[in-house]
Residue frames as qw, qx, qy, qz and C-alpha x, y, z in Angstrom:
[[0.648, -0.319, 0.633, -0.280, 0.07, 31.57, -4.09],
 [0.386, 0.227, -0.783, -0.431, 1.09, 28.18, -5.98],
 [0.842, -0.085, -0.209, -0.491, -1.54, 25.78, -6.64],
 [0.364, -0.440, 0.780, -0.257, -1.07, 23.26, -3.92],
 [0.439, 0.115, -0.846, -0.280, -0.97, 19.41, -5.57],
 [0.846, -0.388, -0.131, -0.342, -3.46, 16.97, -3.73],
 [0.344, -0.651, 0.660, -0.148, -1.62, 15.05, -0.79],
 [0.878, 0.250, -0.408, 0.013, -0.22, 11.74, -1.75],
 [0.557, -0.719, 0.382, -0.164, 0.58, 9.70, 0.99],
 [0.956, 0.029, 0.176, 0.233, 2.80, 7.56, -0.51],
 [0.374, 0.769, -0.175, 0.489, 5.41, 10.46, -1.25],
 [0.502, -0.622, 0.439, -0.410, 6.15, 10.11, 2.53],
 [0.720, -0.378, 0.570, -0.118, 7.31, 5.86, 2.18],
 [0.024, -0.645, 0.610, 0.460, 10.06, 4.65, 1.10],
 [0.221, 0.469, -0.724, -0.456, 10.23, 2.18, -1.65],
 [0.379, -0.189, -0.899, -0.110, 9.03, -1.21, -0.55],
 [0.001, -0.404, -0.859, 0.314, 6.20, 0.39, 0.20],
 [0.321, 0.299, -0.453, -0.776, 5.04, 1.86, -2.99],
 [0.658, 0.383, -0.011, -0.648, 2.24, 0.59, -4.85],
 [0.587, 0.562, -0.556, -0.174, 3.94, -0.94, -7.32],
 [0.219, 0.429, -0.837, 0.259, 5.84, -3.32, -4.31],
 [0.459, -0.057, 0.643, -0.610, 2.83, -4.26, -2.68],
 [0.781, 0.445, -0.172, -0.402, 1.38, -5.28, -5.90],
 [0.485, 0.501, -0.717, -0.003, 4.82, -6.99, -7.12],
 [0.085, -0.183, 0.910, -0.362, 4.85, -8.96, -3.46],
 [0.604, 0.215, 0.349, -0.683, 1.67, -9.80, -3.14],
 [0.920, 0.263, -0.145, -0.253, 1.30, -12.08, -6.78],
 [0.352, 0.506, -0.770, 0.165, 4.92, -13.24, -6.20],
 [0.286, -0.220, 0.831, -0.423, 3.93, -14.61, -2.81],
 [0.735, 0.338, 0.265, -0.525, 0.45, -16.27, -4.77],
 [0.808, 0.415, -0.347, -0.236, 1.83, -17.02, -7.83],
 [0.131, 0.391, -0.879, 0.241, 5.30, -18.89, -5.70],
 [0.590, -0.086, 0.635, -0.491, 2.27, -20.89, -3.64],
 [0.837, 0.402, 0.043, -0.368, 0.86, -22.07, -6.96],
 [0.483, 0.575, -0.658, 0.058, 4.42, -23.02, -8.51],
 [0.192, -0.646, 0.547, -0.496, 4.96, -24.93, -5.36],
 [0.451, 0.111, 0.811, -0.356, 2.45, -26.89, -3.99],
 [0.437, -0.125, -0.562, -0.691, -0.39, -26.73, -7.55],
 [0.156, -0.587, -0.787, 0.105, -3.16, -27.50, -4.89],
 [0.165, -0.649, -0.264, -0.694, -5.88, -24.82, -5.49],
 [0.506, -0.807, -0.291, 0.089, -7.29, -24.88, -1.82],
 [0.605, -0.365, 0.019, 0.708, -3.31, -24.33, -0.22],
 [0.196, 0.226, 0.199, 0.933, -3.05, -21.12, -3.10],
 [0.331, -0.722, -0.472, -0.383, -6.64, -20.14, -2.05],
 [0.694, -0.638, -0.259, 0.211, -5.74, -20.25, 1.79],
 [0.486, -0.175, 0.087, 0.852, -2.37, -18.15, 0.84],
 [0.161, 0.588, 0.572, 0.549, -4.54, -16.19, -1.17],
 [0.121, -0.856, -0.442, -0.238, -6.59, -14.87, 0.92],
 [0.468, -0.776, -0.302, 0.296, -4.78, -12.90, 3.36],
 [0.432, -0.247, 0.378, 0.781, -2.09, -11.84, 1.09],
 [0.031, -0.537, -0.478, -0.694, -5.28, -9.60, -1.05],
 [0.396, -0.822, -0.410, 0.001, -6.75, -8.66, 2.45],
 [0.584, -0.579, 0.064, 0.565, -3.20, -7.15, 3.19],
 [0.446, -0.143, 0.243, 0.850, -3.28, -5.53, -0.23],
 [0.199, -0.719, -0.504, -0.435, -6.61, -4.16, -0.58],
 [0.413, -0.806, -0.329, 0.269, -5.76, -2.59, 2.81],
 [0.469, -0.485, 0.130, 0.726, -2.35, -0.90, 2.03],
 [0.285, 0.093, 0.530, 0.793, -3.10, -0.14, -1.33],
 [0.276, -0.632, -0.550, -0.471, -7.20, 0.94, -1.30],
 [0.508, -0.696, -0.505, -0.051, -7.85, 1.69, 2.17],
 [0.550, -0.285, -0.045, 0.783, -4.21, 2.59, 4.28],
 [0.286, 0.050, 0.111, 0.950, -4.42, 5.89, 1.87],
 [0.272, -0.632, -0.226, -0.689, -7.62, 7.35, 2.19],
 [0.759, -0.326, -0.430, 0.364, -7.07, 6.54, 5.90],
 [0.536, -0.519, -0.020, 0.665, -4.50, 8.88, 6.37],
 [0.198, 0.264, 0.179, 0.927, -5.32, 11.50, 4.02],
 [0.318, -0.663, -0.383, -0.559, -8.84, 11.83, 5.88],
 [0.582, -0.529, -0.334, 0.520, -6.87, 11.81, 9.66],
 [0.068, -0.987, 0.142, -0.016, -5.07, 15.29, 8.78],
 [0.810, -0.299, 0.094, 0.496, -1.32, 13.85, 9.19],
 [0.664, 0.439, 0.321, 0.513, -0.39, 14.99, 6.12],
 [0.333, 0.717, 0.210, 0.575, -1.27, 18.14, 6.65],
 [0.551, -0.815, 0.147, 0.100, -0.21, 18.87, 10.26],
 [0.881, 0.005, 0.333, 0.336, 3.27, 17.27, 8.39],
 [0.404, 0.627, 0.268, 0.610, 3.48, 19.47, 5.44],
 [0.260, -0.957, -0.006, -0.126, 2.63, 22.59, 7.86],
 [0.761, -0.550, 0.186, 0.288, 5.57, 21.29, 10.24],
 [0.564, 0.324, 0.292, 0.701, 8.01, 21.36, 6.72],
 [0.227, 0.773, 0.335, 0.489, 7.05, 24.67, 5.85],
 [0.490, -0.846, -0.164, -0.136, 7.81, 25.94, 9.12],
 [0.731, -0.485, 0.115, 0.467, 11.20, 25.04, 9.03]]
């Protein structure tokens, strides 16, 4: 039997919504608020929800959905075909 890799739900969505793009959007939309306006509060206030929205997809979103089962009702469903 081969050794079965740990699930990685991000092997399941597609590009701009990778790590890496949530990350990249996320300071672009911060650092474009600063370039913009240079009032701290207005970058603060953009701030905040644009880190609550990547602390979720990036920290939370995956252990989420590796402790529902998806994956692995998913993977089964592959294997089956």
């Amino acid at each position: 039997m081969p050794e079965q890799q740990p699930l990685s739900p991000w092997k399941y969505k597609p590009w701009w919504c990778q790590p890496w793009s949530i990350l990249l959007t996320g300071v672009t939309i911060i650092t474009a608020s600063w370039l913009l306006f240079k009032v701290i509060w207005l970058t603060v206030i953009v701030s905040i929800p644009v880190l609550v929205w990547m602390g979720f997809f990036i920290l939370l979103w995956p252990q989420l959905i590796i402790r529902s089962g998806i994956l692995e009702s998913y993977q089964q469903d592959k294997e089956q075909l």
